[in-house]
C-alpha positions, 0 to 999 in steps of 0.5 A: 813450817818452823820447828816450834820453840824447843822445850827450854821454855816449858812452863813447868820449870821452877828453877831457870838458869840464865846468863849475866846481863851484858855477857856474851857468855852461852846460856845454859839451862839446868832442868831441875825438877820442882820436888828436887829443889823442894828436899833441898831445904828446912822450914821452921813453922813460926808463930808468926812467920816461917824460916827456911833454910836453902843451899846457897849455891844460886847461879848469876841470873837463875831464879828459884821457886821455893815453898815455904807454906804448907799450900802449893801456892805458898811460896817465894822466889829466889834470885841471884843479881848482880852478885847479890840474893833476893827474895820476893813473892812468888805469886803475880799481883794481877791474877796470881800466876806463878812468877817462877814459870816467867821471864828474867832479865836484867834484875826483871821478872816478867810474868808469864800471863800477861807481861806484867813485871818487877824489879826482884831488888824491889818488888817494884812493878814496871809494867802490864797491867799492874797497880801493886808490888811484890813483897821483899823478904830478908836473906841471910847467907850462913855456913853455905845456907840461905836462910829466908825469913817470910812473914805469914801476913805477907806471903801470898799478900800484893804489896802497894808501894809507898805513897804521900797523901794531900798536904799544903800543896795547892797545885791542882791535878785535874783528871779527866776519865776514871778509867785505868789510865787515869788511876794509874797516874793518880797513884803515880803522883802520890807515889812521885810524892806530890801533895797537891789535889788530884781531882778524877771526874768520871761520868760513870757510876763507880770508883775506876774498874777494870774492864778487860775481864768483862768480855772474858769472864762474862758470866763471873765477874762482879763489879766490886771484884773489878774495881781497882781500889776501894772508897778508903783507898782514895780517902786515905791518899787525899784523892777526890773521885767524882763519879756520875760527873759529865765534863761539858767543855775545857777551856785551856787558855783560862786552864778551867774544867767546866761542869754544868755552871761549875768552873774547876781550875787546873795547873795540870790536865789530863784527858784519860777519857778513853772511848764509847763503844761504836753504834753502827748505822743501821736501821734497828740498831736501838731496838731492845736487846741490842748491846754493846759492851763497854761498862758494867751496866751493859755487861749485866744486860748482856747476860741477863738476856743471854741467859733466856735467849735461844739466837745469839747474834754478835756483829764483829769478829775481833776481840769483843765479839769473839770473847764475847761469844766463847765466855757465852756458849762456853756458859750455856752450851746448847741451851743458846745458838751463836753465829758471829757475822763480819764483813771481813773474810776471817776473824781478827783479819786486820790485826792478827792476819788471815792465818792466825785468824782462820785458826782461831775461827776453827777453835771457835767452830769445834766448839759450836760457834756459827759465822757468817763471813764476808757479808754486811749487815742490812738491818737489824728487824723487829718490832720493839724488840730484836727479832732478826738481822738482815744481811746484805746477801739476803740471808736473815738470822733470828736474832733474840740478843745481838751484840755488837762488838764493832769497836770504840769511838775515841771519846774527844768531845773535848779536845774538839776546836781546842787541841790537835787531833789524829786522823785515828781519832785520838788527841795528838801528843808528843812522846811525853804525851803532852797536847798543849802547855799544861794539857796531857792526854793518855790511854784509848784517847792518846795518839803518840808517836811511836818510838818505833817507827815514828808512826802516830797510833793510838794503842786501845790495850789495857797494858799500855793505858797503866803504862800512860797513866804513869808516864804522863804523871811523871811528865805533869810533874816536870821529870822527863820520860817518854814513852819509849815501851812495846805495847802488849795485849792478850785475849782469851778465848775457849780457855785458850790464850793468844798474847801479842806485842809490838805494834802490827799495823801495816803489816805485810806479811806473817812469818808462822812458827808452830801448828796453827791447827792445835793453836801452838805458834808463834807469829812474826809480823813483818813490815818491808822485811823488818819484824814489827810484832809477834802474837803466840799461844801455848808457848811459854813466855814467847811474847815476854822474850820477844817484847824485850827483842823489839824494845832492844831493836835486837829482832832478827829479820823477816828473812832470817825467820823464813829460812830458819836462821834464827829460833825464840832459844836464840832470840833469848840469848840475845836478849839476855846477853845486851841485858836489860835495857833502862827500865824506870823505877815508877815514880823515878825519873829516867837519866838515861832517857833525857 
């Protein structure tokens, strides 16, 4: 087996040297310690602000954590690009993991979480599962010091970028889902300055939320904390949200949405109408006390029952069943039993392969969880309420709550006789992610050709939904820009998480870099000799430097991986030496792309 990355990477580090963008000069690392760059410098604790003086002897492309506050988490990043200094927040917007610890490139800071990224000339986010910035803050070069000026209001504060808000416009935006698709393209279009309407009817019952942490964090998660904006957000930028509203039909002739006897013209459509969790057909599938899990509301039945119930039985080992199962046990410990049943012969078969999966399966065992494999369900038996499941070998299993995490439907009621869809089930669009003249499509429901390969997929991650949402924005308004990202996803599971990029399906063989019994590896996914995604855990910024190789087409082959020609160090100093490649503004339009 491969000898695992080298500790260049470790997530320690607070100071990171790294080479010029688009110079083959060898990367080097200084591994400086973070209480040695701390004695570095003077901070003046201001009445509103705090002053600090650091060396300014920055290498091109290191950036450098520096703590300006008096709490851990108070501190900045500096950085050294394109021969100037800039300084911006230290913290990530998302769950605030410390950037410093993350991935540059380019003039590119990329988090080492969950792949978010931002521009450090801006603060201007890029990617991943973001809806807010980074704060700036001045520099001054003096007599061989930097002086950084940070403002305490703004220290530890995500930043929202610049937007307009309803004028005179009487352009029409009409989205369809209230999802995180269709909320990053409303801020994409106030951001790309449209005054128009930007009506979002969802049928839900709350302002757009994020779902991701539902299946994670079952047990802590409120629904006010999900939601991306609050009511005087969308008041303030001229946004119309329409919750508890069922879309009936689209007429895209006439260009009208129809609700009820309600005809809403549109000059621009889009369906962001992601999915419906998946009810299979079996006998007792609407008993009481069987759950998907795709909204709050069901979430909240999930764990009310969970908490009195003693058999737990969650039917599906990719990623809901398995979250699903380590936040509950992890939650109740032995007061409730869990066995997780699939038809497949290991967890996440399909998409992380046998070896990744069987791991994973371990880690889920030591701490408790029970699986029935390689075997279907019958029925689901009771009488009024959940008692039992039957499986096809013949086995049952006491069953007070069952789960049911069997995947999503693709929501494309809509497009039906109306659009093209794919034999994945999304709506058929180009790379702009048009459908038809004046109709887009983005998110769960999308099925786009992927730069990559050519291959239509339809991509049902949290990532790639904001990054849609975004493109088909600029899109409805006329500035070209395809979509031409990796998709990226993460899971978390009994504290542990696994990150993935790229796209994976039709895989034919999984290149292991690491221990799989201790979850510390990187995975290649090889598709006829060419590396076509990675999934890593408990290796810093992995999947951050091999999301960038695929999107550079610098990835070396499946053989080259084999026989050990080629390490993740390696890998980055690739990366590092083509630079970043075209990375958009949001809101802007891409000259290089058209």
């Amino acid at each position: 087996m491969r000898k695992i990355l080298s500790s260049a990477l470790a997530i320690s580090f607070r100071r990171t040297p790294l080479v010029i963008p688009k110079r083959t000069q060898r990367l080097t690392a200084a591994l400086i310690s973070l209480p040695l760059i701390r004695y570095g410098f003077q901070t003046l604790n201001l009445n509103d602000a705090y002053e600090v003086s650091i060396e300014d002897n920055l290498n091109e492309g290191e950036m450098r954590e520096v703590q300006v506050g008096p709490n851990k988490e108070d501190a900045v990043l500096v950085c050294k690009v394109d021969g100037q200094i800039y300084c911006v927040s230290n913290s990530c917007p998302h769950v605030g993991a410390p950037l410093s610890a993350g991935f540059l490139v380019g003039d590119k800071v990329k988090c080492p979480f969950h792949n978010a990224s931002f521009s450090v000339k801006d603060g201007v986010h890029e990617e991943g599962p973001m809806f807010r910035g980074l704060q700036t803050f001045p520099v001054k070069q003096e007599n061989g010091q930097l002086v950084i000026r940070v403002e305490k209001s703004l220290l530890n504060s995500p930043r929202t970028l610049n937007m307009v808000t309803k004028g005179d416009d009487p352009t029409h935006v009409v989205i369809v889902g209230g999802g995180v698709s269709g909320q990053s393209a409303a801020e994409t279009l106030r951001q790309a300055g449209f005054r128009g309407r930007i009506t979002i009817i969802t049928a839900e019952d709350s302002l757009p939320y994020d779902r991701t942490p539902m299946s994670k964090m079952t047990f802590m998660v409120k629904q006010q904390g999900l939601q991306i904006r609050q009511q005087q957000f969308y008041e303030q930028y001229g946004i119309d949200v329409r919750t508890k509203t069922t879309v009936d039909q689209i007429d895209i002739n006439n260009q009208d949405v129809i609700v009820g006897k309600e005809k809403i013209h549109y000059d621009k459509l889009l369906l962001a109408t992601g999915g419906t969790a998946r009810r299979p057909q079996l006998d007792g599938v609407n008993l009481g006390n069987v759950h998907t899990l795709r909204q709050f509301n069901d979430l909240e039945l999930i764990r009310n029952k969970a908490k009195e119930a003693k058999n737990v039985v969650i039917v599906g080992a990719s990623f809901i069943g398995m979250e699903t199962a380590s936040a509950i046990k992890k939650e109740l410990k032995d007061q409730v039993n869990i066995t997780v049943v699939d038809s497949t012969t290991t967890p996440f078969e399909r998409v992380l392969g046998t070896e990744v999966g069987q791991s994973l399966q371990k880690l889920h065992e030591a701490n408790g969880i029970e699986f029935a494999l390689n075997v279907g369900v019958k029925r689901i038996g009771g009488v009024g309420q959940v008692e039992r499941v039957d499986l096809l070998n013949g086995k049952s299993l006491q069953a007070d709550l069952v789960i049911l995490g069997t995947g999503i439907q693709p929501n494309n009621t809509l497009a039906k006789d109306q659009l093209k869809l794919s034999p994945n089930g999304g709506i058929e669009t180009d790379v702009f992610l048009k459908a038809a003249k004046n109709v887009y499509a983005s998110g769960d429901i999308s099925s786009y050709p992927y730069w990559v390969t050519g291959d239509h997929v339809r991509i049902e991650h949290q990532n790639e939904a904001v990054k849609q949402g975004y493109v088909a924005a600029l899109n409805m308004l006329g500035r070209p820009t395809p979509l031409t990202d990796i998709p990226f996803f993460w899971t978390r599971q009994w504290d542990k998480t696994l990150a993935y990029s790229g796209v994976g399906q039709g895989f034919d063989e999984v290149i292991v870099d690491g221990d799989l019994s201790q979850q510390k590896f990187i995975a290649y996914y090889s598709r006829k000799g060419r590396i076509v995604a990675s999934a890593s855990m408990n290796t810093p910024n992995a999947q951050m430097i091999i999301s960038e190789a695929l999107r550079l087409n610098v990835m070396p082959s499946a053989k080259d991986l084999k026989e050990n020609k080629t390490t993740l160090d390696e890998i980055k100093k690739i990366v590092l030496s083509k630079g970043a490649s075209c990375h958009c503004k949001r809101a802007g339009q891409c000259q290089a792309q058209l």
